[in-house]
PDB file of the backbone (N, CA, C, O) and the ligand in Angstrom, with CONECT records:
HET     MG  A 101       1
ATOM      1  N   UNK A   1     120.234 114.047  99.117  1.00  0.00           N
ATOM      2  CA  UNK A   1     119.567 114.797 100.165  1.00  0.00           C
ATOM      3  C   UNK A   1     118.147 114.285 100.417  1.00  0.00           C
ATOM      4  O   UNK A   1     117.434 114.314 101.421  1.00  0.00           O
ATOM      5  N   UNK A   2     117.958 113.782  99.118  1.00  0.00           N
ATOM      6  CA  UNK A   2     116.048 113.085  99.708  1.00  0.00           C
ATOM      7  C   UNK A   2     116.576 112.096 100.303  1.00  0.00           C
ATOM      8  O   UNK A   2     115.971 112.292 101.357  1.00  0.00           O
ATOM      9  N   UNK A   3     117.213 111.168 100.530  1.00  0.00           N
ATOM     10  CA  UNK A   3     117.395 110.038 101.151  1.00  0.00           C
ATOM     11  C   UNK A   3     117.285 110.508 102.657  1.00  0.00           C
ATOM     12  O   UNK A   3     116.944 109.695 103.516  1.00  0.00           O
ATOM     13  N   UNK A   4     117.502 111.497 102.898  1.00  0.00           N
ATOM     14  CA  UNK A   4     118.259 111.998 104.508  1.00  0.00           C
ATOM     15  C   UNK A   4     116.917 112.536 104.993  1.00  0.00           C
ATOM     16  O   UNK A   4     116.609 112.498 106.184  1.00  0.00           O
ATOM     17  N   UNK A   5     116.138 113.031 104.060  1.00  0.00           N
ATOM     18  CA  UNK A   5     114.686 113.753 104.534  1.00  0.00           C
ATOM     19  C   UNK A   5     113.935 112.485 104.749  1.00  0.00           C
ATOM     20  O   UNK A   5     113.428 112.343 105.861  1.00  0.00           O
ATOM     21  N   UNK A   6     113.775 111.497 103.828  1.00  0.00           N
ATOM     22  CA  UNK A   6     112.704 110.289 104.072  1.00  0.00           C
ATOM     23  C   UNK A   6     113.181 109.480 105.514  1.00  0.00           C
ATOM     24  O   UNK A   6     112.294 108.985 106.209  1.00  0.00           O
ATOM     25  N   UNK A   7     114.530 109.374 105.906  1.00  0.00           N
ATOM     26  CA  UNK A   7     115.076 109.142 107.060  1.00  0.00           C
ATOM     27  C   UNK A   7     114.365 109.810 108.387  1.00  0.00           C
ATOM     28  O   UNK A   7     113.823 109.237 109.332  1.00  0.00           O
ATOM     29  N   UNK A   8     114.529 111.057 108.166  1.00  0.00           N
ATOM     30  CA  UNK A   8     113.719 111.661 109.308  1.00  0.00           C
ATOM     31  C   UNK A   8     112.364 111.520 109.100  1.00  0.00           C
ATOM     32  O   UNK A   8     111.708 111.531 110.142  1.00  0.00           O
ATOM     33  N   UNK A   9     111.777 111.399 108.133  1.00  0.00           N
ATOM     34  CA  UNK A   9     109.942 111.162 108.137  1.00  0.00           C
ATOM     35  C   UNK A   9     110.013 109.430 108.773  1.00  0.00           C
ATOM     36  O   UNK A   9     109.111 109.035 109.512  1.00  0.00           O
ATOM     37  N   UNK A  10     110.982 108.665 108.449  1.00  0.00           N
ATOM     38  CA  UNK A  10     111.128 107.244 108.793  1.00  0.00           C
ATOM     39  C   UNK A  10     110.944 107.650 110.335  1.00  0.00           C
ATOM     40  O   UNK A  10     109.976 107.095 110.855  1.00  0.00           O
ATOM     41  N   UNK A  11     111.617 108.436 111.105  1.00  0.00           N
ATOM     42  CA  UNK A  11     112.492 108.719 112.219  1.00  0.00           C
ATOM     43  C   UNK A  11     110.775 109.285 112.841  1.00  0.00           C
ATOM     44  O   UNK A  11     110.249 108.575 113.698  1.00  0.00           O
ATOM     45  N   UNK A  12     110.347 109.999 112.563  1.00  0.00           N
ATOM     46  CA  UNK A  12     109.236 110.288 112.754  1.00  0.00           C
ATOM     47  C   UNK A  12     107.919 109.889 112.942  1.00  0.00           C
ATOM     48  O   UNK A  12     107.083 110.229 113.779  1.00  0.00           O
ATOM     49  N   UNK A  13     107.863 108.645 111.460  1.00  0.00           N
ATOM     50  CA  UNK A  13     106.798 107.575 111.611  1.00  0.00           C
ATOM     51  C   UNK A  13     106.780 106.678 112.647  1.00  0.00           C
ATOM     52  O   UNK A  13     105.750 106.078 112.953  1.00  0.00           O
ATOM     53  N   UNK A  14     107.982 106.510 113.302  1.00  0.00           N
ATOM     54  CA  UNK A  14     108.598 105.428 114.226  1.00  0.00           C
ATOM     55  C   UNK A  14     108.010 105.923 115.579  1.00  0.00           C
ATOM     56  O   UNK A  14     107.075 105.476 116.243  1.00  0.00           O
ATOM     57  N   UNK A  15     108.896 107.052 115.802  1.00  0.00           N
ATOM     58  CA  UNK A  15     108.489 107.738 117.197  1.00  0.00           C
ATOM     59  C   UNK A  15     106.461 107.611 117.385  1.00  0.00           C
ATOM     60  O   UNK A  15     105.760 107.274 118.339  1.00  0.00           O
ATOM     61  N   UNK A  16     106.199 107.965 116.282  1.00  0.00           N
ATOM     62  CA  UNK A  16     104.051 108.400 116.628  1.00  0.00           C
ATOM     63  C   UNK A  16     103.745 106.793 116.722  1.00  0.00           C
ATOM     64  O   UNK A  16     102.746 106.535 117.393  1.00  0.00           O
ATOM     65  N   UNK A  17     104.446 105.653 116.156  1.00  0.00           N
ATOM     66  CA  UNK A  17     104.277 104.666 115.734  1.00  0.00           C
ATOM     67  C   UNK A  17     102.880 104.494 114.156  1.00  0.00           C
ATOM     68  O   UNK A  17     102.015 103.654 113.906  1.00  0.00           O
ATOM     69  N   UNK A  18     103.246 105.509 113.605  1.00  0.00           N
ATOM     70  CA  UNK A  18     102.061 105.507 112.846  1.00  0.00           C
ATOM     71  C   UNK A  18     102.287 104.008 111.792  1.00  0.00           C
ATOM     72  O   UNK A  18     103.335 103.648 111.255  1.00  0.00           O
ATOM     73  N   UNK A  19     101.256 103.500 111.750  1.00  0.00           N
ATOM     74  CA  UNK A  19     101.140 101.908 111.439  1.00  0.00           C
ATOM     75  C   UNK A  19      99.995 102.110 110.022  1.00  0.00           C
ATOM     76  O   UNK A  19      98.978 102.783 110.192  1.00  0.00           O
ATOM     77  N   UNK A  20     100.277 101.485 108.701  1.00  0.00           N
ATOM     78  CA  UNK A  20      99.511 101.406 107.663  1.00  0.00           C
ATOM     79  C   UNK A  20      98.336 100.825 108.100  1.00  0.00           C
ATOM     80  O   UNK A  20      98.517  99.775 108.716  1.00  0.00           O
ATOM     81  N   UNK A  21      97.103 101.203 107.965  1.00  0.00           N
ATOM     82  CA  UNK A  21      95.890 100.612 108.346  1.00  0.00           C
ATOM     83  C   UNK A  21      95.148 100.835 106.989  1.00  0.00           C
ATOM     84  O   UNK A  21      94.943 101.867 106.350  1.00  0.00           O
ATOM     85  N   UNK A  22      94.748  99.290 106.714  1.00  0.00           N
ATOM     86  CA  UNK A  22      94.209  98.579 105.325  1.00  0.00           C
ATOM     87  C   UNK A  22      94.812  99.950 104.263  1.00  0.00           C
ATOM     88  O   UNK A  22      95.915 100.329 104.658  1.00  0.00           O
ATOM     89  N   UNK A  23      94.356 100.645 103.165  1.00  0.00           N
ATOM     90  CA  UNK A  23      94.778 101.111 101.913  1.00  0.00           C
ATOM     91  C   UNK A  23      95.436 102.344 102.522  1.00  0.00           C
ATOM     92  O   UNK A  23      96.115 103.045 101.772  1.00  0.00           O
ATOM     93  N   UNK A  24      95.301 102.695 103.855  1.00  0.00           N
ATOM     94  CA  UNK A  24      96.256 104.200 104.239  1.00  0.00           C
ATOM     95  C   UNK A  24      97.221 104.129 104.770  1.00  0.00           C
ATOM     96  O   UNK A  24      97.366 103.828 105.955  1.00  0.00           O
ATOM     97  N   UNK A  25      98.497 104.531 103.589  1.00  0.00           N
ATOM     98  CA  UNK A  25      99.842 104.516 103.621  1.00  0.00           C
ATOM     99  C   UNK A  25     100.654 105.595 104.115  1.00  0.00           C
ATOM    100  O   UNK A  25     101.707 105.505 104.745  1.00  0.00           O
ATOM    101  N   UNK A  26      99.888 106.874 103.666  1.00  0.00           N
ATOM    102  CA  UNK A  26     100.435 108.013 104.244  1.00  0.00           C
ATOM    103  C   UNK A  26     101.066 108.298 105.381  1.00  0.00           C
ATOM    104  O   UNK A  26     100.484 107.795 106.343  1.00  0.00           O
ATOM    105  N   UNK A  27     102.090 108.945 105.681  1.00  0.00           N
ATOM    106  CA  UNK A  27     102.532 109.255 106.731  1.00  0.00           C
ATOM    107  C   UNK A  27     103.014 108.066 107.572  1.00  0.00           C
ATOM    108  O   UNK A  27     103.718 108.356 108.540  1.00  0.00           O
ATOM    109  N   UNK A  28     102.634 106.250 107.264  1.00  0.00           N
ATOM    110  CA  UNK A  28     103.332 105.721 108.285  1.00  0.00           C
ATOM    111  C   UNK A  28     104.347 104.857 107.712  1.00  0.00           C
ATOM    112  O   UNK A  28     104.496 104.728 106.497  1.00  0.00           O
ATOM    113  N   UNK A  29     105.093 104.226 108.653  1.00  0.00           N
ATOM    114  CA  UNK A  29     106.076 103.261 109.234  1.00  0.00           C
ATOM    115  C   UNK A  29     106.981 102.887 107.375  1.00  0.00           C
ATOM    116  O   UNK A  29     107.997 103.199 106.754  1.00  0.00           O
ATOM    117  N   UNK A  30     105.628 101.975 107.207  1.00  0.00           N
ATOM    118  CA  UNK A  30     105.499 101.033 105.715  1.00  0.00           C
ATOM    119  C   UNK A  30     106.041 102.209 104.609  1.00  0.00           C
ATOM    120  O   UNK A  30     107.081 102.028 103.975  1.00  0.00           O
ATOM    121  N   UNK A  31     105.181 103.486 104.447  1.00  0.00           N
ATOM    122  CA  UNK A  31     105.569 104.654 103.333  1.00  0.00           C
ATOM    123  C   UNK A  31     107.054 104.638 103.611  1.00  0.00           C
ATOM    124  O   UNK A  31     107.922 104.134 102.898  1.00  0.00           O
ATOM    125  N   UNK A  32     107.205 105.256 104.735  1.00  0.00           N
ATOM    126  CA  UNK A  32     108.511 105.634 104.817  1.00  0.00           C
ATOM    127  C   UNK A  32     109.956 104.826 104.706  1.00  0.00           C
ATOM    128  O   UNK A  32     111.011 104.976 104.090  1.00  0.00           O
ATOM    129  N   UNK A  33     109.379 103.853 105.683  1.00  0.00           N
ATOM    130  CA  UNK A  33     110.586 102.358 104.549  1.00  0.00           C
ATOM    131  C   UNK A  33     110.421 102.356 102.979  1.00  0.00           C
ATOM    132  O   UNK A  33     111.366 102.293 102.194  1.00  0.00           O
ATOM    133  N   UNK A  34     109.546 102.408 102.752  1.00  0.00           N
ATOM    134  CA  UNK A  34     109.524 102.365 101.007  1.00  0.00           C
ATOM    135  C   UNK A  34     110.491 103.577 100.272  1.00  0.00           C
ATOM    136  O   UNK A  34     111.280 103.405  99.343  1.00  0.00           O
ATOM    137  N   UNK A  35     110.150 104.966 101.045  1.00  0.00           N
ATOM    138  CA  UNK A  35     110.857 106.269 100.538  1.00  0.00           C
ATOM    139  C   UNK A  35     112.271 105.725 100.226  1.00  0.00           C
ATOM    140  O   UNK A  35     112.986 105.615  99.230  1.00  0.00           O
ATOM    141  N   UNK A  36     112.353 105.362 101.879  1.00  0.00           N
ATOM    142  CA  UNK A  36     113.727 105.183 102.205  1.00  0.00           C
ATOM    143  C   UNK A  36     114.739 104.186 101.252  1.00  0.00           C
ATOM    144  O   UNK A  36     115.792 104.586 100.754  1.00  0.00           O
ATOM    145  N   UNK A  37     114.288 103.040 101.130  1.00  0.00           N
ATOM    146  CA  UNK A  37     114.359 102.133  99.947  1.00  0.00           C
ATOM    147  C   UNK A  37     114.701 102.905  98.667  1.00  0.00           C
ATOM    148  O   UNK A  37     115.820 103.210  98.253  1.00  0.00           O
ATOM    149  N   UNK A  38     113.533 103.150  98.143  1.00  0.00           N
ATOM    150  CA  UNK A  38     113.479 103.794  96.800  1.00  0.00           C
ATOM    151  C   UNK A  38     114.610 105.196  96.171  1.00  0.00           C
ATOM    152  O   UNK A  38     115.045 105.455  95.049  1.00  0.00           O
ATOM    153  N   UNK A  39     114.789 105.927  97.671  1.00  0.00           N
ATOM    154  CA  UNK A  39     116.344 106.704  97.289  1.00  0.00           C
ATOM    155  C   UNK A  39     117.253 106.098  97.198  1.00  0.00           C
ATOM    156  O   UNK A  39     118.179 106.520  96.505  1.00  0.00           O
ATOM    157  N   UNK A  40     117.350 104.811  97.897  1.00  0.00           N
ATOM    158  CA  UNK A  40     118.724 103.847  98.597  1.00  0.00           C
ATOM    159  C   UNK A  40     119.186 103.322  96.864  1.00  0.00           C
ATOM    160  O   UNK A  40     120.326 103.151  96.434  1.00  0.00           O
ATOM    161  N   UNK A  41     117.834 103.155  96.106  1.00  0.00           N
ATOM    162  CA  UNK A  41     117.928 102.032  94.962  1.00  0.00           C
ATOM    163  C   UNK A  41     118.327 102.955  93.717  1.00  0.00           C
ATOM    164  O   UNK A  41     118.850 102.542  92.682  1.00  0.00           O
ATOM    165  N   UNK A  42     117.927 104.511  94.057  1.00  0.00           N
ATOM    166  CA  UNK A  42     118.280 105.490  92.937  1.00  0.00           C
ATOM    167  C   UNK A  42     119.919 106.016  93.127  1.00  0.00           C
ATOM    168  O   UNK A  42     120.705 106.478  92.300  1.00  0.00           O
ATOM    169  N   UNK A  43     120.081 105.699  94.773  1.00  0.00           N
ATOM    170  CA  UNK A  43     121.590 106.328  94.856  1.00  0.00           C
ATOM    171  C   UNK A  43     122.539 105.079  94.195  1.00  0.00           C
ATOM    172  O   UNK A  43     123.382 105.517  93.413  1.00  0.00           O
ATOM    173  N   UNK A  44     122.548 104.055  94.316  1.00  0.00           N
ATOM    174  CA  UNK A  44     122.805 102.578  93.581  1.00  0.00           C
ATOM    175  C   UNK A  44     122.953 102.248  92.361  1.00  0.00           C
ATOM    176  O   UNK A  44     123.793 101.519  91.833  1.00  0.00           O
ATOM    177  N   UNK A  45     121.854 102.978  91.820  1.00  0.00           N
ATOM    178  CA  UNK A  45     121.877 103.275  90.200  1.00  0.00           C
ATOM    179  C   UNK A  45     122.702 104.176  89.478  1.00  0.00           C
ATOM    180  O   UNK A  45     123.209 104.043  88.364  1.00  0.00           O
ATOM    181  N   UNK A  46     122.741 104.837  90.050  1.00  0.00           N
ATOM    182  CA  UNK A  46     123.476 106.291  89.789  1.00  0.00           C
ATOM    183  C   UNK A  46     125.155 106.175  89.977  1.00  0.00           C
ATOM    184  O   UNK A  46     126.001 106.890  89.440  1.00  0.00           O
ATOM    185  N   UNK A  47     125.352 105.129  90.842  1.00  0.00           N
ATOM    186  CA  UNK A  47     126.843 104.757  91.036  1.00  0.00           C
ATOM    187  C   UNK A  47     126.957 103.600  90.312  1.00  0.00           C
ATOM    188  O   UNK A  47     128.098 103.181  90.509  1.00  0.00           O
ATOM    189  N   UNK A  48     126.532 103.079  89.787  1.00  0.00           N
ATOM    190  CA  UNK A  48     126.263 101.381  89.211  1.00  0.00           C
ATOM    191  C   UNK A  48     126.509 100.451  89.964  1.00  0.00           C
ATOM    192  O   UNK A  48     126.902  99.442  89.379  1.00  0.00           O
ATOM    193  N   UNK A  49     126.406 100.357  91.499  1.00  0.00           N
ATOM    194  CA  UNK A  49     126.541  99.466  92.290  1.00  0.00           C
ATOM    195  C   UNK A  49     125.463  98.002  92.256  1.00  0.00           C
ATOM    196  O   UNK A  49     124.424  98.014  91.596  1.00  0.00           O
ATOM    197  N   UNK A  50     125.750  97.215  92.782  1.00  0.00           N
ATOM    198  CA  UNK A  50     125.318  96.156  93.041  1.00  0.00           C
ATOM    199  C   UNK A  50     124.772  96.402  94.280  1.00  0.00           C
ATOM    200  O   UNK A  50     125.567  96.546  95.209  1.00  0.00           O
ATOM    201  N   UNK A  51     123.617  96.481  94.496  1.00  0.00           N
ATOM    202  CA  UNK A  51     123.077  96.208  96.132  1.00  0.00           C
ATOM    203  C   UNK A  51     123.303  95.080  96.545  1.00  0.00           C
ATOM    204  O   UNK A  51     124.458  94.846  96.902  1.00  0.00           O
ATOM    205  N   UNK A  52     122.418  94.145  96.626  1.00  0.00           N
ATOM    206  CA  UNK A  52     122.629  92.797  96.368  1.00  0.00           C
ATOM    207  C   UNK A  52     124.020  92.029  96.657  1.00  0.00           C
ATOM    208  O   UNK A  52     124.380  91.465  97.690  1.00  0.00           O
ATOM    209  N   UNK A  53     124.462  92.130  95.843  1.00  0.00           N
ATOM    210  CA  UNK A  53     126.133  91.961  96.058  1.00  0.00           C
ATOM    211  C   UNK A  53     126.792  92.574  97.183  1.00  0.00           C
ATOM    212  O   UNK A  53     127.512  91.912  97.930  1.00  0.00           O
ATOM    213  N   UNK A  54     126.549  94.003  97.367  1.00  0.00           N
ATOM    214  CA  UNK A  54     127.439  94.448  98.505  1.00  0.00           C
ATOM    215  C   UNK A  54     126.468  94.003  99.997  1.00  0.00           C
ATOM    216  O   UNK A  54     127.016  93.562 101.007  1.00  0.00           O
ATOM    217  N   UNK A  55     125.043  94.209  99.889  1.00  0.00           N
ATOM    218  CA  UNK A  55     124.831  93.120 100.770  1.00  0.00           C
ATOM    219  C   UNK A  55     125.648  91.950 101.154  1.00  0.00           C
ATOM    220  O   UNK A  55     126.415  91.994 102.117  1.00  0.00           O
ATOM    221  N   UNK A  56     125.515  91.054 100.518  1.00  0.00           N
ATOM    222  CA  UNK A  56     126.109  89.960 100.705  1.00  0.00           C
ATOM    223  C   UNK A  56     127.481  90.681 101.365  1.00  0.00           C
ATOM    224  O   UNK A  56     127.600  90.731 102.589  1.00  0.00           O
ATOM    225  N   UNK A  57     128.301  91.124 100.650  1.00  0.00           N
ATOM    226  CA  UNK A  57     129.783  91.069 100.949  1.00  0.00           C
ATOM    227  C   UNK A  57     129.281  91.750 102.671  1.00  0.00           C
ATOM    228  O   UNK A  57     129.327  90.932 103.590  1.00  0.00           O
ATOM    229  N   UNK A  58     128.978  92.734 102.900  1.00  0.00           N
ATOM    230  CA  UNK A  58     129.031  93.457 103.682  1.00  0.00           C
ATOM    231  C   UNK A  58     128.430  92.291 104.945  1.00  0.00           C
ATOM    232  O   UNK A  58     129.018  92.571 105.989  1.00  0.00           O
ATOM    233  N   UNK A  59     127.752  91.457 105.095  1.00  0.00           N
ATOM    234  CA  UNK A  59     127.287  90.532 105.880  1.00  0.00           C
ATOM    235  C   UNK A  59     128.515  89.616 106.531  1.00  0.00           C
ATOM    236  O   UNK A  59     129.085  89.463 107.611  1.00  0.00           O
ATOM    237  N   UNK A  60     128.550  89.104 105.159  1.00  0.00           N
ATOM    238  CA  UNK A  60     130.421  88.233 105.537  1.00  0.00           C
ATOM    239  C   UNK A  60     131.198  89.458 106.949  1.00  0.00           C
ATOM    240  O   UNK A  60     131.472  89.224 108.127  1.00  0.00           O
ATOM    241  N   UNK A  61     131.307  90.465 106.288  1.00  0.00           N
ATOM    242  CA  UNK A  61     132.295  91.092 107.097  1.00  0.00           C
ATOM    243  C   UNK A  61     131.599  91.190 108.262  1.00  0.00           C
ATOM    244  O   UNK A  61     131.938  90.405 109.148  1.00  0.00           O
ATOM    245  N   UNK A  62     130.482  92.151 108.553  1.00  0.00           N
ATOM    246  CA  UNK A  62     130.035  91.583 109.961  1.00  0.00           C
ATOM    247  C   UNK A  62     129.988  90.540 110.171  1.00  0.00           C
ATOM    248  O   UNK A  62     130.594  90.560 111.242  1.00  0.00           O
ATOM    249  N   UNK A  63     129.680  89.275 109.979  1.00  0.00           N
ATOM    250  CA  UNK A  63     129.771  88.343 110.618  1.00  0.00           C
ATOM    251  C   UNK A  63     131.229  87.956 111.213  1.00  0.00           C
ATOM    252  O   UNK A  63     131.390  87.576 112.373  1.00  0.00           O
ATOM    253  N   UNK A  64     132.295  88.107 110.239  1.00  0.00           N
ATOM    254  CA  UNK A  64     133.705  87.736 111.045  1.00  0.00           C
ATOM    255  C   UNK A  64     134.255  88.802 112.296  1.00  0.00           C
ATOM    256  O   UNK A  64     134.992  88.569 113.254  1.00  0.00           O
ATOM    257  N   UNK A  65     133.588  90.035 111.871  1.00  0.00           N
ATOM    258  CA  UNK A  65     133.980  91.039 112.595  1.00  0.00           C
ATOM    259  C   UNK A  65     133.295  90.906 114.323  1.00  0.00           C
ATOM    260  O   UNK A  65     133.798  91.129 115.424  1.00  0.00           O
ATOM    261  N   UNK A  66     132.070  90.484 113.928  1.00  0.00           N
ATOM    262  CA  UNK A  66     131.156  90.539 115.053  1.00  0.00           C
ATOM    263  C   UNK A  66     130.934  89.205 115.513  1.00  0.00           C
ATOM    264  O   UNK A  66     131.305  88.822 116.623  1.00  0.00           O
ATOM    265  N   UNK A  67     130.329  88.481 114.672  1.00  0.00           N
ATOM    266  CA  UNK A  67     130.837  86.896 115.493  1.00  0.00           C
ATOM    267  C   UNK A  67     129.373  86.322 115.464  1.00  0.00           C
ATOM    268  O   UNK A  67     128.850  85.484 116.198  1.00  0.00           O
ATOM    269  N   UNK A  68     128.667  87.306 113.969  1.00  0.00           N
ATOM    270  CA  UNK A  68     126.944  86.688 114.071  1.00  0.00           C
ATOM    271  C   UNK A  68     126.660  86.229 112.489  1.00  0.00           C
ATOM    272  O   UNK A  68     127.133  86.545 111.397  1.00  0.00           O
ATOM    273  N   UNK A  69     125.909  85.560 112.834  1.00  0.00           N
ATOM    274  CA  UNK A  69     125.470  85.525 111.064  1.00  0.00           C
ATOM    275  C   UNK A  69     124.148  85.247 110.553  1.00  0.00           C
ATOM    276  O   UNK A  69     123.344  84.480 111.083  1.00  0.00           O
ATOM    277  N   UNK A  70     123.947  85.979 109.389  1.00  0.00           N
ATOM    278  CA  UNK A  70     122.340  85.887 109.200  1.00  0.00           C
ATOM    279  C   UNK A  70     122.263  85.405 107.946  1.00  0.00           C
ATOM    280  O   UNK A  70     122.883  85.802 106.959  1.00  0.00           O
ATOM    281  N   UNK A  71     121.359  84.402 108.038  1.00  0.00           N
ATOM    282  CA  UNK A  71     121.238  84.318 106.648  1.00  0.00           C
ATOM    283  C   UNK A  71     120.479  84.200 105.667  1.00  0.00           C
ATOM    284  O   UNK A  71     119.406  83.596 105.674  1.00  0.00           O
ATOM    285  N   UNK A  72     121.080  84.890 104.545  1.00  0.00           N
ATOM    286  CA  UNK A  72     120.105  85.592 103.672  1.00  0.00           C
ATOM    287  C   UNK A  72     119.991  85.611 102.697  1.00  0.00           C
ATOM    288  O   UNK A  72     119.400  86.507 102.093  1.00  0.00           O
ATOM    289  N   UNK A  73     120.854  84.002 101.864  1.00  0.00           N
ATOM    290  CA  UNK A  73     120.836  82.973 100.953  1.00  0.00           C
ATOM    291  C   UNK A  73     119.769  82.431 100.931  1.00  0.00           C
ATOM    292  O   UNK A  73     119.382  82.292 102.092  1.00  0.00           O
ATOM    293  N   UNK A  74     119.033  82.023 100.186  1.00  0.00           N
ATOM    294  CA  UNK A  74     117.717  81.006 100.463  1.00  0.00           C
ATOM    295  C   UNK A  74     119.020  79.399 100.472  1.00  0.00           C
ATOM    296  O   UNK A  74     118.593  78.259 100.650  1.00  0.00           O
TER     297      UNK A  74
HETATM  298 MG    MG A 101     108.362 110.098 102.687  1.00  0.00          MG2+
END
């Protein structure tokens, strides 16, 4: 459920366009990707998933599905 709240503060930071300016993080853009992240990496843990990995896999499939590809191998 925190994942879904930092979404809407994401959803929120976006709309004001509030933008990190030098050490103030609060309330914008940058915080809220981070929130968002940081539940993404606890819900991950908690299932023992591979991010990383399903990245990858999940790319392959859009790409055959959709017909694009990004890449995100060094
Ligand atoms: Mg937040």
């Amino acid at each position: 459920m925190k994942l879904i709240e930092e979404v809407g503060e994401l959803a929120e930071a976006i709309r004001k366009d509030e933008r990190m300016k030098e050490d103030s993080i609060k309330g914008t853009i940058e915080e809220e990707l981070s929130d968002v992240l940081y539940y993404t990496a606890m819900i991950a843990n908690t299932y023992d998933i591979d991010l990383e990995n399903v990245f990858k896999l999940k790319e392959k499939y859009n790409s055959k599905r959709y017909g694009f590809n990004i890449k995100i191998d060094k």
